[in-house]
C-alpha positions in Angstrom: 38.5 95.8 144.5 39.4 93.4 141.3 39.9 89.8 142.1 44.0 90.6 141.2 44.0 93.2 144.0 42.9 91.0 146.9 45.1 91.0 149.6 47.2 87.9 150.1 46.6 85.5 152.9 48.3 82.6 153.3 49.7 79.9 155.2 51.7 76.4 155.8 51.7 73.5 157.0 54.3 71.0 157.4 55.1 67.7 158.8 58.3 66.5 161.0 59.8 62.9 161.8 61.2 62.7 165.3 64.4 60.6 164.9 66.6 59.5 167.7 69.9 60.4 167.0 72.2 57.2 168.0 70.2 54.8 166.0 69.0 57.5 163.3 65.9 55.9 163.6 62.3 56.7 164.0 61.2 56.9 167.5 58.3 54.5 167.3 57.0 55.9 171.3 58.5 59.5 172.0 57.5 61.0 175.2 54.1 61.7 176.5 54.8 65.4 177.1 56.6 66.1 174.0 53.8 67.2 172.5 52.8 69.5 175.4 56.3 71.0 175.5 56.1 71.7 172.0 52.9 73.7 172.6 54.4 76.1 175.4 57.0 76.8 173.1 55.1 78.4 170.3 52.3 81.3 170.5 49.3 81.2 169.3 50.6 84.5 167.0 52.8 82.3 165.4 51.0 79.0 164.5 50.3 75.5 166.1 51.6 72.2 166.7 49.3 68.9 166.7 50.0 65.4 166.5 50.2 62.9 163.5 48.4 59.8 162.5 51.9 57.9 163.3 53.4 58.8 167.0 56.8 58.9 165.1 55.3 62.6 163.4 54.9 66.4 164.2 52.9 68.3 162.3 53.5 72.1 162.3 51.2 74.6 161.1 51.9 78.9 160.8 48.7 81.1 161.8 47.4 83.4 158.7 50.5 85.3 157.0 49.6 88.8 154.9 52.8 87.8 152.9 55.7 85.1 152.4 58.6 87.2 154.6 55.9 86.7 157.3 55.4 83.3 156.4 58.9 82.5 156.2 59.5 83.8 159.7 56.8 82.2 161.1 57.5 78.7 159.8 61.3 78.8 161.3 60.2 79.7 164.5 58.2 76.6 164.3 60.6 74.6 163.0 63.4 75.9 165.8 60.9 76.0 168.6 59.8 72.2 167.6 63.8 71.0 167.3 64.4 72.6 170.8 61.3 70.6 172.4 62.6 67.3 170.8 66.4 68.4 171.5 65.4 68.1 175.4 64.0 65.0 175.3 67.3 63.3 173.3 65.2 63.3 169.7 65.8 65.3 166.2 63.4 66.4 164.2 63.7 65.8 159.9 62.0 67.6 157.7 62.0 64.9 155.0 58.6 63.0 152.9 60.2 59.5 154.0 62.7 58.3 156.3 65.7 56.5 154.4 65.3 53.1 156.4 62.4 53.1 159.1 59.9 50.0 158.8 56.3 51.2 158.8 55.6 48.0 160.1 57.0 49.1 163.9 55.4 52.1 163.9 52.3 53.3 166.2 49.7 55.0 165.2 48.4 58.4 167.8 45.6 57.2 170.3 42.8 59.6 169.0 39.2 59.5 167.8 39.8 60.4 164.0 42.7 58.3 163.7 42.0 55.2 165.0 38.6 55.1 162.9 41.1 56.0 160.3 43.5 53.2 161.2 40.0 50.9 161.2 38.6 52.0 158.3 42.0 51.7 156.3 43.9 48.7 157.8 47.0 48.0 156.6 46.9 51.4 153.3 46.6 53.6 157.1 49.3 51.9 158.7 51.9 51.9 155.2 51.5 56.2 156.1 54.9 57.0 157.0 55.1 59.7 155.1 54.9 63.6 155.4 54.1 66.5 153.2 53.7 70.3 153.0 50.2 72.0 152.6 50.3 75.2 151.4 46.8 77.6 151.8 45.8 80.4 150.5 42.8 82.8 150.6 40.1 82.5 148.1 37.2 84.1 149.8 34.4 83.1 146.9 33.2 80.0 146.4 32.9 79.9 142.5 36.2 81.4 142.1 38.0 79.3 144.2 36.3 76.0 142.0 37.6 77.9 138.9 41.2 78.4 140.3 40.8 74.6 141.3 40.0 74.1 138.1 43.3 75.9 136.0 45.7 75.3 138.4 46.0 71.8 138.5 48.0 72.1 135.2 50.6 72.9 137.1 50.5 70.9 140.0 53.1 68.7 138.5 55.7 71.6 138.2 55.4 72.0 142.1 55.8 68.6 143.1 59.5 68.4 140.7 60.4 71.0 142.9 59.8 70.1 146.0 60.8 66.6 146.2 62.4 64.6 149.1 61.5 60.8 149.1 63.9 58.9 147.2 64.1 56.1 149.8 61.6 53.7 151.2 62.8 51.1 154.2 66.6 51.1 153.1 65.9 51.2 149.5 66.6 53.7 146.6 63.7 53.7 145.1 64.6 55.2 141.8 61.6 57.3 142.3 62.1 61.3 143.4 58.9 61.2 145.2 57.8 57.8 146.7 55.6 59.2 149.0 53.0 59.6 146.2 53.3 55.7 145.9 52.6 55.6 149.2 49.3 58.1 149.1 48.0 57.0 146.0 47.0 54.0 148.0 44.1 56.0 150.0 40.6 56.2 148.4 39.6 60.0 147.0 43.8 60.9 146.5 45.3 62.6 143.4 44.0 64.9 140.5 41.0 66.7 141.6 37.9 66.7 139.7 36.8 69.0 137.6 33.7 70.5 138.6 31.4 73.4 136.6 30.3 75.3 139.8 31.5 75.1 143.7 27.5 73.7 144.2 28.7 70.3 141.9 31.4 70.1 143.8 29.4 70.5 147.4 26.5 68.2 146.0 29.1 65.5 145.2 30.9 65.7 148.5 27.0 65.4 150.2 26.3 62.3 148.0 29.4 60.8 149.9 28.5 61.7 153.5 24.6 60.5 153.0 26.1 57.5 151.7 27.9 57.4 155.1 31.3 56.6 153.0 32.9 59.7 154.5 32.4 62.2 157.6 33.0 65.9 155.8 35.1 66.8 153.0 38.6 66.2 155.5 38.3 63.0 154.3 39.1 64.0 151.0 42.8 63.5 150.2 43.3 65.3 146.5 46.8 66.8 145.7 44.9 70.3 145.5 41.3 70.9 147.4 38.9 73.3 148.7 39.8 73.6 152.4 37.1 72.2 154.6 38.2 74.4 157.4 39.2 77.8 156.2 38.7 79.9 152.7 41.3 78.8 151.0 42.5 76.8 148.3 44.8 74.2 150.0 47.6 72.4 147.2 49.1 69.1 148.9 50.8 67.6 146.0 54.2 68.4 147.1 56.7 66.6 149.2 58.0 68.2 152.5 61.0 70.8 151.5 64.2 69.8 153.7 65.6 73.1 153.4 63.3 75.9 154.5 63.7 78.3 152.0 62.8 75.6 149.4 59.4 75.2 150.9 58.9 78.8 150.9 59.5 79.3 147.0 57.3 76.3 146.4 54.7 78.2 148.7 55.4 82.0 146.8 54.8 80.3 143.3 51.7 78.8 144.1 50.6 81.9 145.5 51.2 83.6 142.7 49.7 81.1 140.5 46.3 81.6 141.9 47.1 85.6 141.7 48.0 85.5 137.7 45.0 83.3 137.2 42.5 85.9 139.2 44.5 88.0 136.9 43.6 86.3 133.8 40.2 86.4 134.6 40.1 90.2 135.2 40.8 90.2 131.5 38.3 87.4 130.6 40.5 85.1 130.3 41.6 82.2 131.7 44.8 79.0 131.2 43.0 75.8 129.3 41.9 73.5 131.5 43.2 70.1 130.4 41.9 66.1 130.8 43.6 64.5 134.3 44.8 61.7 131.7 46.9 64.2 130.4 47.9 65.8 133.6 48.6 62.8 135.4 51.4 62.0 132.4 53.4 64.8 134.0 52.3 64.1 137.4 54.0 60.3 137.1 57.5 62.6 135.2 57.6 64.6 138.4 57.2 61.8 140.9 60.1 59.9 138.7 62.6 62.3 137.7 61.9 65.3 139.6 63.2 68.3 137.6 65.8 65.9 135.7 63.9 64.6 132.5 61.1 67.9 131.4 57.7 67.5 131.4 55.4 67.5 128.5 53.9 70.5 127.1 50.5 69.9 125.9 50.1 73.1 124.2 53.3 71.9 121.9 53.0 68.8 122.0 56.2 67.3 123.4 58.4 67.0 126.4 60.2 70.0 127.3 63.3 70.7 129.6 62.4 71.8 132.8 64.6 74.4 133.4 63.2 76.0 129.7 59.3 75.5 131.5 60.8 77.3 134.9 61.8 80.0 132.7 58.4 80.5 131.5 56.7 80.2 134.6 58.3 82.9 136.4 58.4 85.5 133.1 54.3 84.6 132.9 54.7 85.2 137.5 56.7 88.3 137.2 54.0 90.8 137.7 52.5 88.7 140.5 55.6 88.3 142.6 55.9 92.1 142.0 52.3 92.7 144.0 52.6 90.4 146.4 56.4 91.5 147.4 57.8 87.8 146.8 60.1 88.4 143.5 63.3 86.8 145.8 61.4 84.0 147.0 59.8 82.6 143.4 63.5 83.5 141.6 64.8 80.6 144.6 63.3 77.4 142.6 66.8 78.7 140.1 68.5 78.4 142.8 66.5 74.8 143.5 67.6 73.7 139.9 71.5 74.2 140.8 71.4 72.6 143.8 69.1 70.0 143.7 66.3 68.9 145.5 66.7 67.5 148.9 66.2 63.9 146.7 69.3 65.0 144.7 71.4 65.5 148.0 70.2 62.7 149.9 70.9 60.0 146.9 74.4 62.2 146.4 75.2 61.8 150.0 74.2 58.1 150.2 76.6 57.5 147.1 79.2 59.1 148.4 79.0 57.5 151.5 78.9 54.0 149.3 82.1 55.4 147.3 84.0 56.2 150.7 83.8 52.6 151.7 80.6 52.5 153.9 78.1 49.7 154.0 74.7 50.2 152.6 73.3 50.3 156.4 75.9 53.3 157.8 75.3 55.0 153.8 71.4 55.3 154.6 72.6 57.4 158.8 74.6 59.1 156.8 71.3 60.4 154.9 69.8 60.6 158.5 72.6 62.9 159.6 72.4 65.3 156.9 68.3 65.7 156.9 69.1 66.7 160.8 71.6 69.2 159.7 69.7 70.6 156.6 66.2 70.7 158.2 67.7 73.8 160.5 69.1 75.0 157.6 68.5 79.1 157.6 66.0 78.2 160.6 67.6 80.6 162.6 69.2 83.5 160.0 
């Protein structure tokens, strides 16, 4: 078997706000037994449910998929079976990075081992967490490939996170920013760009360094925007904000995933995509977290800041044969239909200034933001 013939495996993870829906704010203390009736709601087939470093979060994660249709209907019988469990006990769930008005500051943080040696060990960079994202995994069984995939595909981290993004607003402010979260994140020790490493041992040795220096437990504790799972035999990209629409999330998912398969690709051939300095990545990284998809990103290999729909455009032509294999051609051709839409950024700032332009006050602009990340995060939940 080539490395471009290995079967897919894959999988997602994604993380909820609970929301009451009077106030439209976070619920700071939901129920004791949400949690639990979350859990009889979903089979162990089709994924799991855990809690979140803040009470106020759900986070959601599908079992192993063999391709993004099962993925796709694993993740909205999550989503649908977690709504349901909070719709009994009076809550909402929104699939959004930040919540348009919620202070961090009266939030609680989940009674638990790991997080309150987090909430320690962090102080006040823990508690500023109100945020949520999507992980996506997928299978890389070898070791040294998986560092080389690390490696390449980190150029194109930025292109994910432009469309994916869904954090315009931080405690009743537009921010400007597409993606505030990463403000947030960036915060934490060991977040961002990966390192580059020559072999998956460098990597392993500097991750040992860090736990004999009794700075760290394992490699969990390692935040980058793309990683080496800890847990499982994957290669687990973070960088991207929580899709409000579902289908969203699943073409960012589908293009990673066939990211990782063109590069395996490339390599067949003895080839490979030029790895670039993080000073030069992180450039584009800062565009996407800005403008999203609005202004281009840079790039390198021409020197100059190109459109992003003309980039899009390349990415999928250099995808094509991937999507083909792995039977995702409809889900990686949805980031066009991303573009025309918008990002869930683009429709919460459009809804907020539309509220403002009907004659609402800042305060009833930001619910009406609340109201339609209900609405939208159930989008095609159930089709």
């Amino acid at each position: 078997m080539t490395v471009s013939d290995q079967p897919l495996t894959i999988g997602i993870e994604e993380e909820y706000l609970l929301v009451d829906p009077v106030t439209r704010d976070l619920v700071a203390d939901p129920p004791q037994d949400l949690m639990e009736d979350c859990k009889k709601r979903i089979g162990a087939d089709v994924g799991n449910v855990t809690p979140e470093f803040l009470r106020a979060q759900i986070e959601v994660d599908t079992s192993v998929c063999g391709t993004l249709a099962e993925c796709r209907e694993k993740l909205a019988m999550l989503r649908h079976c977690t709504a349901e469990a909070a719709g009994r006990h009076g809550l909402r769930i929104i699939a959004a990075s930040t919540h348009p008005f919620a202070e961090w500051t009266e939030q609680q943080h989940t009674d638990r081992d790991r997080y309150n040696l987090l909430a320690e060990d962090l102080q006040t960079v823990a508690n500023r967490l109100l945020i949520c994202g999507m992980h996506v995994h997928v299978g890389v069984d070898d070791d040294e490939l998986r560092n080389d995939l690390l490696n390449q595909v980190s150029y194109f981290l930025p292109h994910l996170l432009a469309l994916s993004t869904s954090s315009p607003f931080w405690q009743g402010r537009h921010t400007g920013l597409r993606s505030y979260r990463l403000s947030v994140f960036d915060e934490l020790p060991r977040t961002g760009l990966p390192e580059k490493f020559d072999s998956f041992g460098e990597y392993t040795r500097h991750v040992d360094s860090l736990v004999s220096a009794g700075v760290i437990e394992d490699s969990t504790k390692i935040w980058w925007d793309i990683r080496p799972s800890a847990r499982f035999p994957t290669l687990e990209v973070r960088i991207s904000d929580i899709c409000t629409r579902l289908d969203h999330g699943i073409t960012i998912a589908a293009i990673y995933a066939c990211m990782l398969s063109m590069l395996r690709r490339l390599r067949r051939n003895n080839q490979r995509w030029r790895v670039y300095a993080n000073m030069l990545i992180q450039e584009n990284r800062w565009r996407a977290q800005r403008y999203g998809t609005d202004e281009g990103l840079v790039d390198f290999g021409r020197g100059e800041i190109v459109p992003y729909n003309e980039l899009l455009d390349e990415i999928l032509e250099l995808l094509a044969e991937d999507a083909e294999r792995l039977g995702c051609v409809d889900e990686i051709n949805g980031a066009r239909g991303i573009l025309k839409e918008g990002t869930s950024a683009h429709r919460q700032v459009q809804v907020y200034e539309a509220s403002l332009k009907a004659g609402a006050d800042d305060k009833e602009a930001l619910k009406a933001v609340v109201d339609w990340l209900i609405e939208e995060t159930l989008n095609g939940v159930d089709a």
